[in-house]
N, C-alpha and C positions, 0 to 999 in steps of 0.2 A: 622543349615543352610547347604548349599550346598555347597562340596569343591568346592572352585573357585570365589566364590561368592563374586561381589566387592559393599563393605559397603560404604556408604555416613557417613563421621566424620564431627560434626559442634561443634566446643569450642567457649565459649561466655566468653569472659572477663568480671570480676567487673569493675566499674568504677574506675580508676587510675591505672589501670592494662591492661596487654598485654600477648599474647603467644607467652610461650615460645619456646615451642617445645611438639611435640604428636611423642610420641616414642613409634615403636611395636618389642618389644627386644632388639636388636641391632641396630634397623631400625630406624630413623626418617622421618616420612609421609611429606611430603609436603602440607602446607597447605596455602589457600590463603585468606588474608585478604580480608573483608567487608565491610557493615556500623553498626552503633551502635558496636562495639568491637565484631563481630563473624568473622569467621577464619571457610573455610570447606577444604576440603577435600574428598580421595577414598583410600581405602585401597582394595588390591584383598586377599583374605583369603585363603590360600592354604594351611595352616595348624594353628592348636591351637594359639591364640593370645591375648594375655594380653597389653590391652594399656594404657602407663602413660601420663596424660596431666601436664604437668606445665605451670604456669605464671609468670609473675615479676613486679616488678614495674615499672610502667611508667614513664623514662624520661621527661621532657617537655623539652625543649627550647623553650624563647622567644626573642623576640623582641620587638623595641620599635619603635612606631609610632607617630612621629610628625607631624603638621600642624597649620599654624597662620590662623585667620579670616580675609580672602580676604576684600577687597575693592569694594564693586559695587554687592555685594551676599554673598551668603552662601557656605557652603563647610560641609560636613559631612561625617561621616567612619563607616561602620559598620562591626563585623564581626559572620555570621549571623544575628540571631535578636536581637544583641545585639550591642549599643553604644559603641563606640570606642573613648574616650575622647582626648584629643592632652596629650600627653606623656604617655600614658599608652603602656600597650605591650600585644601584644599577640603570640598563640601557633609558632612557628616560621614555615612555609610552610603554614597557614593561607591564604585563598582566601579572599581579604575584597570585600565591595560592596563600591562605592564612588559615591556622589552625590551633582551635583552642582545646586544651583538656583542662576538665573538671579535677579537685580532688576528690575524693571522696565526700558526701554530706552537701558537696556546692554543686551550683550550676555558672554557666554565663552570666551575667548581667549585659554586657555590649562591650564591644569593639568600637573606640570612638577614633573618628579624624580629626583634628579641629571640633567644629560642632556636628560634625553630618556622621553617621553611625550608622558602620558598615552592617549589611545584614549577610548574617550566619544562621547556616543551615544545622540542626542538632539530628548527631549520625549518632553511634550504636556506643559502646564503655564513655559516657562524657566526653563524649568528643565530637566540637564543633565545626564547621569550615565555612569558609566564604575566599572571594575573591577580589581583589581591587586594581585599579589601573592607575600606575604611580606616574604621571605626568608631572609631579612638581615633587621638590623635599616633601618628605612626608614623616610623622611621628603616631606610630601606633599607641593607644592606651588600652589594655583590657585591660575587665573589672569580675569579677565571680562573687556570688553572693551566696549563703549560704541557704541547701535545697529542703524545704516540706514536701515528705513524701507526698503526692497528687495522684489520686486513681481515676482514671476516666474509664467511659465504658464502651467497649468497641462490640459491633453489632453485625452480622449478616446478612444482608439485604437477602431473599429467594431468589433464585434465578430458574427459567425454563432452561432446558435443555441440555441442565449439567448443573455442577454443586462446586461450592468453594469451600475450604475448610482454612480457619487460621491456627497457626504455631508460634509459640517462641521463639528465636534463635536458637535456644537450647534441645527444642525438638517437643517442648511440654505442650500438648493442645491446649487452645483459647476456644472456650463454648461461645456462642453468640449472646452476645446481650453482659457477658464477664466484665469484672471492673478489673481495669490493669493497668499499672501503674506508671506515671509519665518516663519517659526517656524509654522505655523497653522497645526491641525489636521484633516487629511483625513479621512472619511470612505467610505467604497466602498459598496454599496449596490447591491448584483446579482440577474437576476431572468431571470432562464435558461427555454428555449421553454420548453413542456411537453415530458418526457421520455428521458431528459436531465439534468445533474448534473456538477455541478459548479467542473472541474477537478484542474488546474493551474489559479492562480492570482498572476499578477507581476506589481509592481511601478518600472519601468525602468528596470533593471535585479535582483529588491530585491524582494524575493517570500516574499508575504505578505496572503496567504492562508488561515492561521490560525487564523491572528489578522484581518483581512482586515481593515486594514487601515494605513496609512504612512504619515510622517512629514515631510513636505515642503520645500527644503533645494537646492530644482535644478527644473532647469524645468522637466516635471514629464509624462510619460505617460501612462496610466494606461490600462493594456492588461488581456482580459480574455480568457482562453479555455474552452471550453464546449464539454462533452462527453457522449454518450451516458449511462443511468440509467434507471433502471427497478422498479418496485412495485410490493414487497413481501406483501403480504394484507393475519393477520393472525388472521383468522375467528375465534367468539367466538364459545368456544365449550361446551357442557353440561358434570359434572361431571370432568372436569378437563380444560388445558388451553396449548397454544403451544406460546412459549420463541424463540427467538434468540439469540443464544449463543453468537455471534461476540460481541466485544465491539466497541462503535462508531459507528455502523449502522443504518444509517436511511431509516426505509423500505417503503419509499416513495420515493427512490434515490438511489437503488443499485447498485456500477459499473456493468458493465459485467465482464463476466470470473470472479467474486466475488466468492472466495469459501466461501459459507454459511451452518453455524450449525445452524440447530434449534433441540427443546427438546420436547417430549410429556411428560406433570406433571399432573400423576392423583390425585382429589380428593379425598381423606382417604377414602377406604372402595371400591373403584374400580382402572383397572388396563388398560394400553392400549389393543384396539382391534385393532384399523386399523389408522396408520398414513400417510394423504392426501397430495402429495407435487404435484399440478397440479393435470396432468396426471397419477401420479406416485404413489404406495401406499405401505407399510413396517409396519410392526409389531414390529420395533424396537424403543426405546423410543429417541436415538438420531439419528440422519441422516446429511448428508451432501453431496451437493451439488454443481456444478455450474447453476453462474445466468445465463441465455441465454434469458429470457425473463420473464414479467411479469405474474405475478402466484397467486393465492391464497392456502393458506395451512392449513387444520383445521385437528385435531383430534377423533378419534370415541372412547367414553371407556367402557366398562362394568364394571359391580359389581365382584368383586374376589379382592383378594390378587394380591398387584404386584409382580414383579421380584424383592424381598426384595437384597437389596446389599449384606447384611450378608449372602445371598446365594451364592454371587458369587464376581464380583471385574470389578464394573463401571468405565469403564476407559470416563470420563466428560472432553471434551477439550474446553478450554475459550481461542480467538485469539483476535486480537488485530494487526489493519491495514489487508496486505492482503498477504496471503499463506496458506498453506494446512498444518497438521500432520496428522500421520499415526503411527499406534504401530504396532514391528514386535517379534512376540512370537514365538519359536523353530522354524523359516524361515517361518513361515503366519504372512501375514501383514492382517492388520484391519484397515480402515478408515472410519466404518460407529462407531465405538467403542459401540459394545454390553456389555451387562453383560457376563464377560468371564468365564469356570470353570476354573481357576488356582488353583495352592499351594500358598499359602500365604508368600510373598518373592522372588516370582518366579522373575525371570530379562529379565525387558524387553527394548528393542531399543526404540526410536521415530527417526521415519525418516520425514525429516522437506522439504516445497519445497515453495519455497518463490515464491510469482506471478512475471510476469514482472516489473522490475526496482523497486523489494524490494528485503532488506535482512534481517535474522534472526537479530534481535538484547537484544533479552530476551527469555529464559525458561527454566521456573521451573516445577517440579515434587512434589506435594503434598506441597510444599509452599520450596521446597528445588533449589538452583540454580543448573541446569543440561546442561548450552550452553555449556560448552567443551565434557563431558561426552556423554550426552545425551542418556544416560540410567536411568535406578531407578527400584526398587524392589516396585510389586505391594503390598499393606496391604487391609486388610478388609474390604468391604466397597467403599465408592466413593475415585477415586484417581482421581483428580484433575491434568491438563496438562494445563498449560500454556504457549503460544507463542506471541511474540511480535514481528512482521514485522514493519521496516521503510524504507523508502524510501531512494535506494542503491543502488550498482551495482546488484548486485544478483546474481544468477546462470543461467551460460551461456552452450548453447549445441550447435553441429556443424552439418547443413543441408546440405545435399551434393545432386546434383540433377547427378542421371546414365546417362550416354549415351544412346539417344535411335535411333530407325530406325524408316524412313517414318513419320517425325514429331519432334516438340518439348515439350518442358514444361519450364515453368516460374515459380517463385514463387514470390509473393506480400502479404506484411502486409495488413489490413484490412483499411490501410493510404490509400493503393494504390504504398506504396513504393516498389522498386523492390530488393527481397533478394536472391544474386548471390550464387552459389553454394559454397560449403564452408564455407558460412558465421557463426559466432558465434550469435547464436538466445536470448535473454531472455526465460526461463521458464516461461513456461504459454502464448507465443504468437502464438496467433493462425494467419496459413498460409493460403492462397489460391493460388490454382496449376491451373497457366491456361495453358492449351492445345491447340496446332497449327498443327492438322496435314496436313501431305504433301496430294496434290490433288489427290483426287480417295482415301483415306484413312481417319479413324475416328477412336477416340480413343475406345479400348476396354477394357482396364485393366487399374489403377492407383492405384500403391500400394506404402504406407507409413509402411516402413519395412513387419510387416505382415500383417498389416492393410489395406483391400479393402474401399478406399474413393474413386472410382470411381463417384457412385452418388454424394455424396457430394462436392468432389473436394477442400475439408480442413478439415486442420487438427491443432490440439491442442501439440506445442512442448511441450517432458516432458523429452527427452534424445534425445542422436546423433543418426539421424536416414538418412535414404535414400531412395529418392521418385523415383521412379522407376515407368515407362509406356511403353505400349504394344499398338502401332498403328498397324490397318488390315488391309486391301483393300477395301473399302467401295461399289466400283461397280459405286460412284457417289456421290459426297460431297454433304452435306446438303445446304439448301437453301441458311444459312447465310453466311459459311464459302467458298461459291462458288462467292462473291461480297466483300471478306474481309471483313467481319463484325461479332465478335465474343461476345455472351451474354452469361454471366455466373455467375450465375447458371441457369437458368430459369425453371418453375416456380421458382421464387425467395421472401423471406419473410423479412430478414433484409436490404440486401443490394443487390445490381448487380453490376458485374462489366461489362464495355463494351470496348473494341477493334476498334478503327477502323482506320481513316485517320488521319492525325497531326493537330489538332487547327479546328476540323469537330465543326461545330455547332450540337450540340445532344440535341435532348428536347423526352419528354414521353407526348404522347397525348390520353385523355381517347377516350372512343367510341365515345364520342357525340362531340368531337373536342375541348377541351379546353385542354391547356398544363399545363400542371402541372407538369411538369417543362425542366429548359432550361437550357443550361451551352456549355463552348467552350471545347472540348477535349484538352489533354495537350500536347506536341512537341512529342509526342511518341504513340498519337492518344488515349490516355487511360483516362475514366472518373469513378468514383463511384458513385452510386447512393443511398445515404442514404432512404429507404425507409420506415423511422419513421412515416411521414407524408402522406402518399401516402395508399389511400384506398384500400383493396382488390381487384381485377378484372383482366381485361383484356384491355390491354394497346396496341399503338403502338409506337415503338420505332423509332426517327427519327434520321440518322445524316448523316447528307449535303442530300443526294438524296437518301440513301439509309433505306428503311424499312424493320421493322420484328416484330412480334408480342413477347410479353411480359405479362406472367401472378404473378400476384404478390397475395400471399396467406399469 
């Protein structure tokens, strides 16, 4: 291999055994423990090296765990799947599981250690759980006291863009604003307008998302968000079939700004010719993507031989939640990841960029862990890249808006929020730059570092940048901007944003006079117009007295 070359080391202990130590000469490697007894590491190879692994035997310490049979219920210990009887012992740092049942008529009182009292979670039939970490002898006491039925009242927040409904566990409907009685089981049932996806669900300030549903313990109000989603629709194809790589994707509900892998898989005996993303078309077997709208994607393959791996070195990424990679070989990055010609071994980066409000929290290279590293040497064949996004702070970048003449510029999230100059952005949020110029004057230039979005007038953060505009002398301001009234983008497809008086009444009226729709501008005169619902044409834009035409495509 290559001098310099930094090797991935993985020692796997026998069972009752541990590492020792991985020594190269004089040197001992640092290595970091795992699960199941593996231990990795990196060594950089700058010259000849002989490495010795030892183990030893494993210590145990234990401990021992007490507990008497409450009064009024049950009480049990486990540590994993395994029973934990009253005085036995186990591994000493040991996480147990604990679990109380009610009788009938009772609930919990507490779980005490000593003085400090465990907290327990109350789940569905009286029954409690919690967790403890047994470091020292330990003696459990539960206490149950007996229960006053308790009604509280669980309520419906409204939501735009879709509706929540709640049930019992039994399946009997809860009306909004019902009194229902502590301990019951909640479930939340969503169903968000079309071209919308269930983003946040919360019982009072507890995200319930994943489980959707929550037990009755306070009065309750149950709040949904709804965000705009798209449909990936991926069309059967002859001689082969097109895959989405994402894990957890549902392609009848894909966020926006979603970066999406899909794969062309041909048939034994033929090879891709032409792969369909929309509009969009590539010879490459994987691709990726953002979502900006609904799409269909199919495959075209011919008869031949494919791009056999053993020819070359498929770098296959599998993600999980939401952010981008990218592999970078002697200073070229790759994000569409072709069959590369490498040397076998060759090392290479991944450079990772998590979407808004995620962060990295998993990846591995060929099934090895690589989140500190994040390097790995390519082998023969498919290399496999795994990434795991959660939901985080993430990676933040710094928007700066320049000084300009004969005008200004604003910048606003796609909320409508307004992001002051300086401000530290999420990756992955995309701006809109609205533009004020001074009378007799119109913008002529809007640049994002070196990027002309003049038409567009937004842009997608991915680094600290600086939006910079060039106002000219117009000769005579445009119609709208000559009555303060400012639409933008127009023609418009997703969204408009509009400008104008404080708390204006704004409504969009088609040609033949119906509104389709209405809304009060907000203390700063500014409204957004989601325009999911809204048919293609030609509109008139109304607010307080003042009109202007509006084409939505």
């Amino acid at each position: 291999m290559d001098k310099g070359s930094t090797l991935s080391l993985t020692a796997v202990a026998d069972e009752g055994y541990e590492l020792d130590k991985v020594m190269a000469g004089e040197i001992s490697v640092a290595m970091t423990a795992g699960a199941d007894r593996t231990y990795t590491g990196t060594y950089q190879a700058d010259a000849n090296v002989t490495f010795v692994v030892t183990f030893k035997e494993k210590v145990i310490e234990t401990v021992t765990i007490n507990y008497a049979a409450p009064d009024h219920g049950a009480f049990t210990v486990k540590n994993g799947e395994a029973d934990v009887a009253n005085g036995s012992t186990v591994e000493k740092g040991s996480t147990l599981s604990l679990t109380a049942v009610a009788n009938e008529g009772y609930k919990l009182d507490k779980v005490m250690v000593g003085q400090t009292e465990v907290t327990m979670t109350l789940g569905s039939d009286r029954t409690y759980t919690g967790t403890y970490k047994a470091d020292a002898d330990v003696t459990f006491v539960a206490t149950f006291k007996a229960h006053s039925s308790q009604m509280f009242t669980v309520t419906i927040k409204e939501s735009d863009n879709g509706v929540i409904t709640l049930k019992k566990k039994g399946g009997e409907d809860i009306a909004s604003g019902a009194q229902v009685e502590e301990g019951i089981v909640v479930s939340v049932v969503s169903t968000p307008n079309e071209g919308y996806i269930l983003k946040e669900l919360k019982a009072n300030e507890e995200d319930i998302l994943a489980s959707k549903e929550f037990v009755v313990s306070a009065n309750t109000e149950v709040s949904a968000v709804f965000s705009r989603g798209y449909k990936i629709t991926l069309k059967e194809c002859e001689n082969g079939k097109v895959v989405i790589l994402n894990k957890g994707i549902d392609p009848n509900a894909v966020p926006k700004q979603t970066i999406l892998f899909v794969r062309a898989i041909p048939d034994a005996g033929y090879r891709l010719k032409t792969l369909h993303i929309g509009q969009l078309s590539s010879a490459k077997e994987i691709y990726s993507f953002y979502v900006s709208k609904s799409l269909e994607i199919y495959a075209e393959f011919e008869q031949g031989e494919p791009a056999a791996p053993e020819d070359g070195f498929l770098l296959e990424p599998e993600i999980e939640g939401q952010g981008a990679i990218a592999i970078e070989v002697d200073g070229e990055e790759y994000n569409r990841f072709p069959v590369l010609d490498l040397d076998e071994d060759k090392s290479c980066a991944i450079r990772v960029t998590p979407a808004a409000g995620w962060k990295l929290a998993e990846l591995t290279a060929n099934g090895v862990d690589v989140l500190e590293v994040k390097t790995f040497k390519v082998k023969l064949g498919e290399n496999k890249i795994f990434a795991k996004f959660i939901p985080g702070e993430g990676t933040k970048y710094t928007v700066t808006i320049a000084p300009t003449e004969n005008g200004t510029i604003a910048l606003k999230d796609r909320t409508g929020k307004d992001i002051a100059s300086g401000s530290q952005v999420f990756a992955g949020t995309e701006l809109v730059v609205v533009d004020t110029p001074a009378d007799k004057y119109k913008l002529d230039k809007l640049m994002v570092g070196e990027e002309d979005i003049t038409r567009t007038k937004k842009f997608v953060v991915n680094a600290d940048v600086t939006v910079r505009a060039v106002f000219v002398n117009d000769g005579a301001s445009e119609t709208v901007a000559a009555f303060g009234l400012r639409v933008y983008p127009n023609p418009a497809s997703d969204y408009v944003l509009v400008q104008g008086e404080a708390l204006a009444n704004v409504q969009l009226i088609s040609l033949d006079g119906r509104v389709v729709f209405a809304t009060l501008a907000d203390a700063e005169g500014f409204v957004r117009i989601d325009l999911a619902s809204i048919a293609n044409g030609t509109y008139v834009l109304v607010v307080n007295d003042k009109a202007t035409k509006l084409v939505v495509k």
